[in-house]
C-alpha distance (Angstrom), angle and dihedral (degrees) to the residues before:
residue distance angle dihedral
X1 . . .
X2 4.06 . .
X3 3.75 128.5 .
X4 3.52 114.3 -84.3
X5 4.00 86.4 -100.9
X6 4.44 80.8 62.3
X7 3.85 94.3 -111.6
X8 3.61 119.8 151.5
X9 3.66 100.3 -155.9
X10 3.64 110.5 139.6
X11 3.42 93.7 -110.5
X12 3.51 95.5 47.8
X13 4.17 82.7 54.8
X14 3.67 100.3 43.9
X15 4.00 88.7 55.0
X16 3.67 94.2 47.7
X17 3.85 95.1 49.1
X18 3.76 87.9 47.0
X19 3.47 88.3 53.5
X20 3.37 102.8 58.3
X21 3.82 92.8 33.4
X22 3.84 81.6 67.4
X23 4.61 86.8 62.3
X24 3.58 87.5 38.7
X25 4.23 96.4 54.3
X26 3.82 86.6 43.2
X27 3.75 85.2 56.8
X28 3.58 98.0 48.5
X29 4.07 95.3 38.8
X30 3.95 79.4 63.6
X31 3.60 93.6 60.7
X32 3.84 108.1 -100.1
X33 3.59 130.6 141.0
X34 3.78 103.1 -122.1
X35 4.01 124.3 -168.8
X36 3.94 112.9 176.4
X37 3.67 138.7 -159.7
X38 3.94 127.4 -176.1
X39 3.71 137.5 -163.5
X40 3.70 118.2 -121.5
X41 3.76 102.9 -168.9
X42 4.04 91.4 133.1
X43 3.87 88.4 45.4
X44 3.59 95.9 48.8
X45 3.95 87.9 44.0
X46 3.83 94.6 61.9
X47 3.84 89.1 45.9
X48 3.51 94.4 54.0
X49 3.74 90.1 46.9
X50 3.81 99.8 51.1
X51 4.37 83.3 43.7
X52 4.50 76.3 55.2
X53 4.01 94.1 49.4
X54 3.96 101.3 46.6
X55 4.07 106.4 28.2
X56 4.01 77.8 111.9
X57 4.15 84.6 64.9
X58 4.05 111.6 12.0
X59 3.82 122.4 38.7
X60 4.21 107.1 -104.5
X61 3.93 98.6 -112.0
X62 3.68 117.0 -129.0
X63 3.86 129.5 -94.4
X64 3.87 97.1 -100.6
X65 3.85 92.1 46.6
X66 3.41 88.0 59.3
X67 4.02 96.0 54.9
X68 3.66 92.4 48.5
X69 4.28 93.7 51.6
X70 3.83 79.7 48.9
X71 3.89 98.1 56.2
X72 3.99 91.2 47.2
X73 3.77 87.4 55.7
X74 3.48 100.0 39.5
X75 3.65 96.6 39.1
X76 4.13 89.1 51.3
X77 3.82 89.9 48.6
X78 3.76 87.0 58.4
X79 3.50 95.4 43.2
X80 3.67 88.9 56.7
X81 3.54 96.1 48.1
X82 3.90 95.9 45.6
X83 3.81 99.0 54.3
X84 2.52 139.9 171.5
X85 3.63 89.0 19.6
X86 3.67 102.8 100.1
X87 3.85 106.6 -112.3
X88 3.71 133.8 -174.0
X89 3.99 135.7 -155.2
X90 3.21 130.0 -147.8
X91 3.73 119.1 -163.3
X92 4.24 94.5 -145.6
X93 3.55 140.6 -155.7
X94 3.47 126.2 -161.6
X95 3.91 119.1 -159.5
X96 3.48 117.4 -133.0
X97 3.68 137.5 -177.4
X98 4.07 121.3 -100.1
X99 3.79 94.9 -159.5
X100 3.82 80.6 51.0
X101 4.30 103.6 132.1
X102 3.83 91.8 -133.4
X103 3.78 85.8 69.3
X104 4.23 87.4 58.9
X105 4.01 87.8 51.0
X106 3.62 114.6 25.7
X107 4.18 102.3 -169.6
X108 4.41 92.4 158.4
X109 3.66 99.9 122.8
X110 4.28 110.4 -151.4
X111 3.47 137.6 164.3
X112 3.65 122.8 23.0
X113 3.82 145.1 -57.1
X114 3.33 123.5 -72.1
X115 4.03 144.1 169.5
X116 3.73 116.7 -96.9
X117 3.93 95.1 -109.9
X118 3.84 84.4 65.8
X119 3.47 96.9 43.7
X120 4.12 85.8 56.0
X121 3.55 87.3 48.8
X122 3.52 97.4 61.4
X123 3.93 99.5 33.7
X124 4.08 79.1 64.0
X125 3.86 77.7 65.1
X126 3.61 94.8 55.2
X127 3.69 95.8 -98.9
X128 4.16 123.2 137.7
X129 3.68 108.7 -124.0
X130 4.04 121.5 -172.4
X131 3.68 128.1 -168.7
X132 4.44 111.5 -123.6
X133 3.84 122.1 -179.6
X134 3.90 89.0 -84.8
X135 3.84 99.0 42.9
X136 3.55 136.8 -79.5
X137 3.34 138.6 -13.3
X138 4.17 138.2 -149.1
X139 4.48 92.6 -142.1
X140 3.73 115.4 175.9
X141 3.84 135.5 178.6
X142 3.70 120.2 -67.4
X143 3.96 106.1 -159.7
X144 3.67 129.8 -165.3
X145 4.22 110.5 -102.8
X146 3.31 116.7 -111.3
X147 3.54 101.7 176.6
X148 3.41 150.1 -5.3
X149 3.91 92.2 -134.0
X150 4.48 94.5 -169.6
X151 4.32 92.0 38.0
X152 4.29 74.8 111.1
X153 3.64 92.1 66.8
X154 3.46 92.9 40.6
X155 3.72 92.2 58.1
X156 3.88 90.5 42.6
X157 4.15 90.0 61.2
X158 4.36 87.4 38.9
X159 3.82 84.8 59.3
X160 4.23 92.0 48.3
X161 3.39 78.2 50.6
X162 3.54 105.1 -102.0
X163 4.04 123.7 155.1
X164 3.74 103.6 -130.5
X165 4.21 141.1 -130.6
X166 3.46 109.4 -167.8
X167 3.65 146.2 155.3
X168 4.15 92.6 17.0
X169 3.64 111.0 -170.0
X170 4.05 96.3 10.8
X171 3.93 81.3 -54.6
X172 3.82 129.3 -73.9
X173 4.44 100.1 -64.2
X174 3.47 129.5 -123.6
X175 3.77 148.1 161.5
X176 3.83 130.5 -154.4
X177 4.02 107.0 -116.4
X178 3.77 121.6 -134.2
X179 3.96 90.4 -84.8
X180 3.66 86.3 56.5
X181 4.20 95.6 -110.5
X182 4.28 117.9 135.6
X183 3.69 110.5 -114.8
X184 4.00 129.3 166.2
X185 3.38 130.6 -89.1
X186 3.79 142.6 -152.6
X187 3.68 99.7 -114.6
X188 3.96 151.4 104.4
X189 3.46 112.2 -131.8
X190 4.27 106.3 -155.4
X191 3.86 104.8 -107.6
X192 3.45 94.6 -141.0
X193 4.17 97.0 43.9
X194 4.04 78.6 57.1
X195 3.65 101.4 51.4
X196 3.56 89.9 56.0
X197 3.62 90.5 60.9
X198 3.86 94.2 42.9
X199 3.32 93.4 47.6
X200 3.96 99.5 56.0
X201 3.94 81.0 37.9
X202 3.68 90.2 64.8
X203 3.65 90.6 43.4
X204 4.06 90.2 -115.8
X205 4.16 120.0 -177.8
X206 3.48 91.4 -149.0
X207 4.03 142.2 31.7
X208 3.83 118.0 -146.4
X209 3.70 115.8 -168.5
X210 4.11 107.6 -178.7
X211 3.20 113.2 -153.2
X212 4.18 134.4 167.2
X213 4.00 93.4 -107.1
X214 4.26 121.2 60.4
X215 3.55 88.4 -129.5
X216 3.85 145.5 26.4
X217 4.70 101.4 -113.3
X218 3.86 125.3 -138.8
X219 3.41 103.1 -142.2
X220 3.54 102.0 17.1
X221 3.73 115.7 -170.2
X222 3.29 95.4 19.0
X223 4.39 130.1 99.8
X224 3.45 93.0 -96.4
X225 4.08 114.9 50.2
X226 3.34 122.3 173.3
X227 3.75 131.3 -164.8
X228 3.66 117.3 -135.9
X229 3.92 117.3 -131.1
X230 3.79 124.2 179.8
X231 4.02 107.2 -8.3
X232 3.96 123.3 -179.0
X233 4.40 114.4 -134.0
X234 4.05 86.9 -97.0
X235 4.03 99.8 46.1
X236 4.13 87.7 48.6
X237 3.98 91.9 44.2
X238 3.73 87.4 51.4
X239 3.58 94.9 52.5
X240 3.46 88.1 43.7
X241 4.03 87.4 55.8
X242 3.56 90.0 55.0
X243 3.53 98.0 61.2
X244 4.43 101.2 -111.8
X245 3.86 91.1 135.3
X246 4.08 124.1 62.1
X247 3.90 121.1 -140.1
X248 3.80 90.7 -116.1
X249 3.69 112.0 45.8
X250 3.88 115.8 15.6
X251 3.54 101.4 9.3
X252 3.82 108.6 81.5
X253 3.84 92.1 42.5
X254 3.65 87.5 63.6
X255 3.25 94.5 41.6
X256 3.91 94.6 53.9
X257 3.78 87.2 39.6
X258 4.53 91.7 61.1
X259 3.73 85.3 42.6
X260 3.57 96.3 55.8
X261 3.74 88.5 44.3
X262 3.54 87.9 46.1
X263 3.85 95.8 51.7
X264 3.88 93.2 53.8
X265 3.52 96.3 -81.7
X266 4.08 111.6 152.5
X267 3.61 101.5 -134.9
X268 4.04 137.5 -27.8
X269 3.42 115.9 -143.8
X270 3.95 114.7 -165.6
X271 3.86 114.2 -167.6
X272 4.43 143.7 117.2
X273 3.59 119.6 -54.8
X274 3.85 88.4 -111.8
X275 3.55 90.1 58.3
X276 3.89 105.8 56.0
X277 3.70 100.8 99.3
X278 3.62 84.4 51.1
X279 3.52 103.5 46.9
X280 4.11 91.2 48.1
X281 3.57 78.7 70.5
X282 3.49 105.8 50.1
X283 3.71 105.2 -112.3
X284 3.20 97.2 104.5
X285 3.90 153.6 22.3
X286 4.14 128.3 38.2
X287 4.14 103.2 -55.9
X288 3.49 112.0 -163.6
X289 4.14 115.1 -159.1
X290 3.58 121.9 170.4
X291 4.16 88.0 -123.1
């Protein structure tokens, strides 16, 4: 949801969304069901940075604050774009584990980059800050999902016919305390990891995962790409095995693509946003079965 440059600007956001609102109506003037979730990595970015510019005047808000402002925003822009489909939101939380390891070694890099007297600044704050080739970092924990602890709503407004935003950003994160209440966490949740889980939570046929390229590529990079077509559970995990898919592109979208499978999902189908009608039909894009 940035310009193909990666800017943020509102403008830049408001034509993306309506761009792929534009796949997403053809989808649903077809006659499927369709329940959406987002990333807001950009969003959360500019957030973060404004919290970096005026902790010397406002209090920096915390991580999961930040997810939740970007689902209301995100969730209206798409509401905007879709009508006058009727469209619902749902602010989401997504429960996560506190023993989870991530929390021991947070490695998520967010936000922007920023010189190492700033990054001391804000670990005084009780942030983790990590040095990169072009300067430091904010990185935070990125724990499994659990659950998607409001997918029951969601399926309440699918079944007044509602289409459905859910789970933006891998959903808003939190962890039951010792005395059992929900509280916020400072975490990322992978987007993709969650829609897996919100998807089989919803009891969806089919996983979509839109991406910028029609197909997920053994041996990407190299002289000799090839797309992957139809794949069963085993053939993708052994690919996976080898090493075809890196941890921060097309790794956890075939990841959350097995899982689903795995769960008792029908199919996954991972391929470009122009591509999705297409790819519910099987002609194109990576379809994963379990058979």
């Amino acid at each position: 949801m940035t310009a193909a440059d990666g800017s943020a600007a509102p403008a830049d956001q408001l034509r993306a969304v309506g761009l792929a609102m534009g796949h997403v109506a053809a989808l649903i003037g077809t006659g499927h069901q369709v329940v959406l979730t987002h990333g807001n990595g950009p969003q959360v970015g500019n957030i973060l940075l404004k919290n970096q510019l005026t902790a010397h005047v406002v209090p920096p808000v915390p991580l999961d604050w930040c997810g939740a402002q970007t689902q209301g925003t995100i969730g209206m822009m798409i509401m905007n774009a879709l009508d006058p489909i009727p469209v619902a939101v749902v602010v989401t939380r997504t429960l996560v584990d506190p023993a989870d390891p991530a929390f021991a070694d947070p490695v998520k890099p967010i936000g922007q980059y920023f010189p190492e007297d700033e990054a001391r600044r804000f670990e005084q704050l009780g942030q983790s800050w990590r040095k990169f080739d072009r300067g430091w970092r904010r990185v935070v924990a990125s724990p499994r999902p659990i659950e998607i602890l409001d997918a029951g709503t969601a399926v309440t407004l699918m079944e007044a016919g509602y289409t459905i935003v859910a789970a933006g950003g891998g959903g808003v994160p939190v962890a039951r305390g010792a005395d059992g209440r929900l509280g916020g966490v400072e975490a990322v949740i992978d987007k993709d990891h969650a829609a897996a889980v919100l998807a089989r939570a919803v009891r969806a046929g089919v996983l979509v995962i839109a991406t910028d390229v029609p197909n997920a590529i053994l041996g990407y990079g190299t002289a000799e790409p090839r797309p992957i077509g139809a794949v069963t559970v085993a053939e993708l995990r052994e690919h996976q095995a080898a090493g075809h898919f890196a941890s921060g592109s097309m790794g956890p979208k075939v990841e959350a693509a097995l899982r689903f499978v795995e769960d008792g999902g029908q199919r996954a189908v991972i391929t470009s946003l122009d591509h999705i009608s297409d790819a519910l039909s099987g002609n194109i894009g990576t379809t994963v079965t379990e058979s």
